[in-house]
C-alpha positions as YAML, in Angstrom:
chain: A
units: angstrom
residues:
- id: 1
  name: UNK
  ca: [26.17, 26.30, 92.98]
- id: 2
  name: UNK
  ca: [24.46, 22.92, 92.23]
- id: 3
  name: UNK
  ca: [24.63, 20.84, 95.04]
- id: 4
  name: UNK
  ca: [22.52, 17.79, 95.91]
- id: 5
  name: UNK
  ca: [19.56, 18.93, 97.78]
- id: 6
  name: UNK
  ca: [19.12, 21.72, 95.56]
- id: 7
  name: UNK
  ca: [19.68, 19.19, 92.32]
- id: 8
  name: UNK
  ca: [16.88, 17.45, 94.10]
- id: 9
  name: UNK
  ca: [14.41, 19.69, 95.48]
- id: 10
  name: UNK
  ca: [14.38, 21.07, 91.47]
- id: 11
  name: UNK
  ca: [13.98, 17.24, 90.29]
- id: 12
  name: UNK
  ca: [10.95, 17.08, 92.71]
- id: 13
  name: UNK
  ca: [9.70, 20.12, 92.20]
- id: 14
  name: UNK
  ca: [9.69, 19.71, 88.09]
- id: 15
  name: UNK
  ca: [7.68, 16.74, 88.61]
- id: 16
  name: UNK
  ca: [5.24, 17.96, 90.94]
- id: 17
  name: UNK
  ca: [4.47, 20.67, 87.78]
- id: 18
  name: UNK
  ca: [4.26, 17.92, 85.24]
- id: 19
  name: UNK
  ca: [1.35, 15.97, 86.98]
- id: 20
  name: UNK
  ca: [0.67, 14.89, 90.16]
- id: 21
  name: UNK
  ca: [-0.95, 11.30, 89.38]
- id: 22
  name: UNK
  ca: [0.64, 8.22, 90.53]
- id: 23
  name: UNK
  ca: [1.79, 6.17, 87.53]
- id: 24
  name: UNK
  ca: [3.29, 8.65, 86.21]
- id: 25
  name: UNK
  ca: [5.14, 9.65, 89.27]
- id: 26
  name: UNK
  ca: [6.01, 6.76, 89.68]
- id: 27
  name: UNK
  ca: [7.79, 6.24, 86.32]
- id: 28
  name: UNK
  ca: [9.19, 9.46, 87.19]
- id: 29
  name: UNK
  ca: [10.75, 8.11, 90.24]
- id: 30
  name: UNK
  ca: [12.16, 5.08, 89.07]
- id: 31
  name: UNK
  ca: [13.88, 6.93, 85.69]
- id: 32
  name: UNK
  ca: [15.19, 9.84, 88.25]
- id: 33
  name: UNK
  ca: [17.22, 6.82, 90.64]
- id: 34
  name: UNK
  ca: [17.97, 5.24, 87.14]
- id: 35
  name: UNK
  ca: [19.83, 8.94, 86.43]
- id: 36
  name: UNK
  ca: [17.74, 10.29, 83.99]
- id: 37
  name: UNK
  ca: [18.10, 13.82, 83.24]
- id: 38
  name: UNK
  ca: [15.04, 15.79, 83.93]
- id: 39
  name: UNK
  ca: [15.03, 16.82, 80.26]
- id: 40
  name: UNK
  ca: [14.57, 13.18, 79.24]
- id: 41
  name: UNK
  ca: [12.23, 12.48, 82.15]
- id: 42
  name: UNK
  ca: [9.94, 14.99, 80.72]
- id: 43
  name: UNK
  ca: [10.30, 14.19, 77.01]
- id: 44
  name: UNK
  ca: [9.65, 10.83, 78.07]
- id: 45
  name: UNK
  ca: [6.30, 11.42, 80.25]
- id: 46
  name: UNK
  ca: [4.96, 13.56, 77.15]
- id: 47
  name: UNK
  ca: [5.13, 10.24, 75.10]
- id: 48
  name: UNK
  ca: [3.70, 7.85, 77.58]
- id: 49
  name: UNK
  ca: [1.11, 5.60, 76.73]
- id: 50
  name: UNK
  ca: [-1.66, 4.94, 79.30]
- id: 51
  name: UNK
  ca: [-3.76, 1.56, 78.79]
- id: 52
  name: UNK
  ca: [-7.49, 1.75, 78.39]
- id: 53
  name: UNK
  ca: [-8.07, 0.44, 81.84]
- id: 54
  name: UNK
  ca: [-5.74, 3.37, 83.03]
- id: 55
  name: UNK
  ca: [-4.34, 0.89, 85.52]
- id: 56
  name: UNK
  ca: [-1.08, 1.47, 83.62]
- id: 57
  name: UNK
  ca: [1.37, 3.23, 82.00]
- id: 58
  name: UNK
  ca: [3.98, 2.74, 79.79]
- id: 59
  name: UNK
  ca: [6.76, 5.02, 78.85]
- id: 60
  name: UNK
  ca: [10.69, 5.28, 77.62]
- id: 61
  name: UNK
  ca: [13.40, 7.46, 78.54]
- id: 62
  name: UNK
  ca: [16.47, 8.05, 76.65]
- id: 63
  name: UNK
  ca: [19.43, 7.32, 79.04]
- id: 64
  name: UNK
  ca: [22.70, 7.90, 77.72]
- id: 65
  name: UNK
  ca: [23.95, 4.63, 76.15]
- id: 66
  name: UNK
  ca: [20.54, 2.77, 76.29]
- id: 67
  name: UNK
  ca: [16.65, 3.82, 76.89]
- id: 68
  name: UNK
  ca: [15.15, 2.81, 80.10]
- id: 69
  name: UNK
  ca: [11.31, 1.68, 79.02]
- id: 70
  name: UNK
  ca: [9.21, 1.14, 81.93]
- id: 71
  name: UNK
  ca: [5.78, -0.17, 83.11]
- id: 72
  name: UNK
  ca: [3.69, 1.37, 86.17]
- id: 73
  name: UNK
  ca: [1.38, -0.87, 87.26]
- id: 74
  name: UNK
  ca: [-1.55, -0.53, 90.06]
- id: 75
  name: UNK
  ca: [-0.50, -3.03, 92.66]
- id: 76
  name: UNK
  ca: [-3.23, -2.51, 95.46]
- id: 77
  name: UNK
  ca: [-3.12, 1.00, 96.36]
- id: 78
  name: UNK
  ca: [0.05, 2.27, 94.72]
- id: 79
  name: UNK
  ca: [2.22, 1.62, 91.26]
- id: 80
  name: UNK
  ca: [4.58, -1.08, 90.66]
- id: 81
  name: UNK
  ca: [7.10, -0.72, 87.90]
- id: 82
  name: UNK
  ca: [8.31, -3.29, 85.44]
- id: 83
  name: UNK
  ca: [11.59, -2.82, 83.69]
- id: 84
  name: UNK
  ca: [11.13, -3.56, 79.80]
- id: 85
  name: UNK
  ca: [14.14, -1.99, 78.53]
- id: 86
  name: UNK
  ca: [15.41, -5.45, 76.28]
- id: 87
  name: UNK
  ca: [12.62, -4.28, 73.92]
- id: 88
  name: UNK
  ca: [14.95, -1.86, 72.57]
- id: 89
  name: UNK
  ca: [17.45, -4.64, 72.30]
- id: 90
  name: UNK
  ca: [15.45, -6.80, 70.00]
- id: 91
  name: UNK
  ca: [14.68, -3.94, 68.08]
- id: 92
  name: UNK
  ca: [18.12, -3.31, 67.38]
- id: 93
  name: UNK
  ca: [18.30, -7.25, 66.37]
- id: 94
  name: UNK
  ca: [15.42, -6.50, 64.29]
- id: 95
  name: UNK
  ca: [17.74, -3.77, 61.88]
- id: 96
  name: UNK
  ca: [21.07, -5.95, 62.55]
- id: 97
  name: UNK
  ca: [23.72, -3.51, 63.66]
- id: 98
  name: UNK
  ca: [24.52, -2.84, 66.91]
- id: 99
  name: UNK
  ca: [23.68, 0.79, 68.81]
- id: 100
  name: UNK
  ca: [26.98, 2.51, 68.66]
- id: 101
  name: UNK
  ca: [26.50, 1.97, 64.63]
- id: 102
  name: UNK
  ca: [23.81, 5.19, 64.52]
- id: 103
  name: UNK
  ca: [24.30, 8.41, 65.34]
- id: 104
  name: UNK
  ca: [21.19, 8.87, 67.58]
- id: 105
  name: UNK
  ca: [18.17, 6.54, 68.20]
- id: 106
  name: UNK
  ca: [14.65, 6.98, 70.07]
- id: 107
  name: UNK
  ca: [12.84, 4.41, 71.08]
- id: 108
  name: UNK
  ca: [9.04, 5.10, 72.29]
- id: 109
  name: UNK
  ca: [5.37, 3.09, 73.33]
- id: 110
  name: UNK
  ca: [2.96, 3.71, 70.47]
- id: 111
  name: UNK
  ca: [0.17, 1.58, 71.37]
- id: 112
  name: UNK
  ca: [-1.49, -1.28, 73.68]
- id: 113
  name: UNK
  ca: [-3.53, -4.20, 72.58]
- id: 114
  name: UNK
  ca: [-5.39, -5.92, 75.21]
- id: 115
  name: UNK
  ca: [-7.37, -9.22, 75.37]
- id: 116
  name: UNK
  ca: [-9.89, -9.34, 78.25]
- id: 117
  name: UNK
  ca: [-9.87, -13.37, 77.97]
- id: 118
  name: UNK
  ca: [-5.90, -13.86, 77.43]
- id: 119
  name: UNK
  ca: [-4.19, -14.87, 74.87]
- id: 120
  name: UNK
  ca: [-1.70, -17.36, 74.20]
- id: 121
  name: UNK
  ca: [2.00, -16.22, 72.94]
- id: 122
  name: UNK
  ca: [2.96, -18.38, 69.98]
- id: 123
  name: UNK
  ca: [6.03, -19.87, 71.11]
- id: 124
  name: UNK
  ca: [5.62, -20.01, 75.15]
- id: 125
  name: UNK
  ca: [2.36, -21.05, 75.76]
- id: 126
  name: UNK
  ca: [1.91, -18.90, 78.95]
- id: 127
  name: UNK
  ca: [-1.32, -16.82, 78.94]
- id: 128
  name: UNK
  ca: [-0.82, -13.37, 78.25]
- id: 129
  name: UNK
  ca: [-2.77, -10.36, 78.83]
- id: 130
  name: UNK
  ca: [-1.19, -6.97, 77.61]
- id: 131
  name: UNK
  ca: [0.54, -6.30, 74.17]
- id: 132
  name: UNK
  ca: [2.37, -2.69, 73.94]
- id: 133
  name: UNK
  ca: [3.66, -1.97, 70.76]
- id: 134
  name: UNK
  ca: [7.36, -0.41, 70.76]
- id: 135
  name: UNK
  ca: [8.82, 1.53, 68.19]
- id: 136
  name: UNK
  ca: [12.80, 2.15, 67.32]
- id: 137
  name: UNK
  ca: [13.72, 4.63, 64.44]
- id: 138
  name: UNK
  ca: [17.79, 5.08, 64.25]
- id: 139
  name: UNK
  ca: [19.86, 7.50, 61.77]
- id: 140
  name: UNK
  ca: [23.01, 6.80, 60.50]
- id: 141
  name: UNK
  ca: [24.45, 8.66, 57.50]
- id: 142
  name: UNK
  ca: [21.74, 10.85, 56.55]
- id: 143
  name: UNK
  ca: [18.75, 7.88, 56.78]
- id: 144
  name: UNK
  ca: [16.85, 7.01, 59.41]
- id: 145
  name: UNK
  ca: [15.60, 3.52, 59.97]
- id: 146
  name: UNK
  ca: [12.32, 2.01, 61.50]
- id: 147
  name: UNK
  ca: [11.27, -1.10, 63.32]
- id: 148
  name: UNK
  ca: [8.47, -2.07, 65.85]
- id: 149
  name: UNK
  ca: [8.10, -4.68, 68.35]
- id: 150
  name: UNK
  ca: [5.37, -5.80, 70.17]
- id: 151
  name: UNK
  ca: [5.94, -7.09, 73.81]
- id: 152
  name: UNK
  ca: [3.82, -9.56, 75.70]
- id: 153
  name: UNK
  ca: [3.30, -8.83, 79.95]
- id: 154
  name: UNK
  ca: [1.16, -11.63, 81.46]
- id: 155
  name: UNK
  ca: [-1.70, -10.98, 84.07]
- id: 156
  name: UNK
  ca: [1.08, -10.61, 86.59]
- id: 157
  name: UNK
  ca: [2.87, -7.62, 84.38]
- id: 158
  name: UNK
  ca: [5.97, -9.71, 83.62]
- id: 159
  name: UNK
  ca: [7.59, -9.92, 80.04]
- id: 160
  name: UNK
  ca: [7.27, -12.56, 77.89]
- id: 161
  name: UNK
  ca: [10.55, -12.33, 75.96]
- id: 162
  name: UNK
  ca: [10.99, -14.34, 72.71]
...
């Protein structure tokens, strides 16, 4: 019988076999409160994408209507997470239907870009510091379809949405 603690203690205990650094337990965390199953926890920590720095980590987990895409961040002596899920949104924009039109979707980090001296996002004007690169493929009907977009986190790990 499946009851909480024991729902837990094997939530905990799959993570602890996975890795035991921060970020990623971190991201772990947050996706498990965000009720993430453990199978899409893990599929999602074997895609994350770590920045050069290794002071963060970005990675997406397929929830059941939406993905949850999140940031860890080192904030002192432990992670901070950023929630960066609207990337999936614009991506969506990007091919011009709606979700509910495919049959399945994933949406994934595939890259960062940073810029040691900043940057300035065309459009806002605010200095920016990391680029992560996003990717979307969707199937409908026997095709599958496949945009990218790149978001923009200042200094201070928030979004720059366009």
């Amino acid at each position: 019988m499946k009851t909480l603690p024991n729902i837990a203690l094997m939530l905990f205990s799959s993570f602890y076999v996975y890795s035991n650094d921060e970020g990623l337990t971190a991201l772990k965390t947050h996706a498990a409160v965000k009720k993430i199953t453990a199978e899409n926890i893990k599929n999602g920590i074997s895609t994350a994408v770590w920045n050069a720095e290794k002071s963060a980590v970005v990675a997406c987990f397929r929830g059941r209507e939406a993905t949850l895409c999140l940031v860890a961040y080192k904030n002192g002596d432990s992670y901070s997470i950023s929630d960066v899920s609207k990337v999936e949104s614009y991506n969506f924009g990007k091919l011009g239907f709606r979700r509910s039109h495919y049959s399945r979707f994933l949406t994934e980090p595939i890259k960062w870009k940073e810029d040691e001296a900043g940057f300035t996002y065309q459009g806002f004007g605010a200095a920016a510091k990391y680029e992560i690169y996003f990717r979307t493929r969707a199937w409908t009907k026997g095709q599958r379809y496949t945009v990218g977009e790149p978001l923009v986190l200042t200094a201070s790990w928030k979004p720059l949405w366009r």
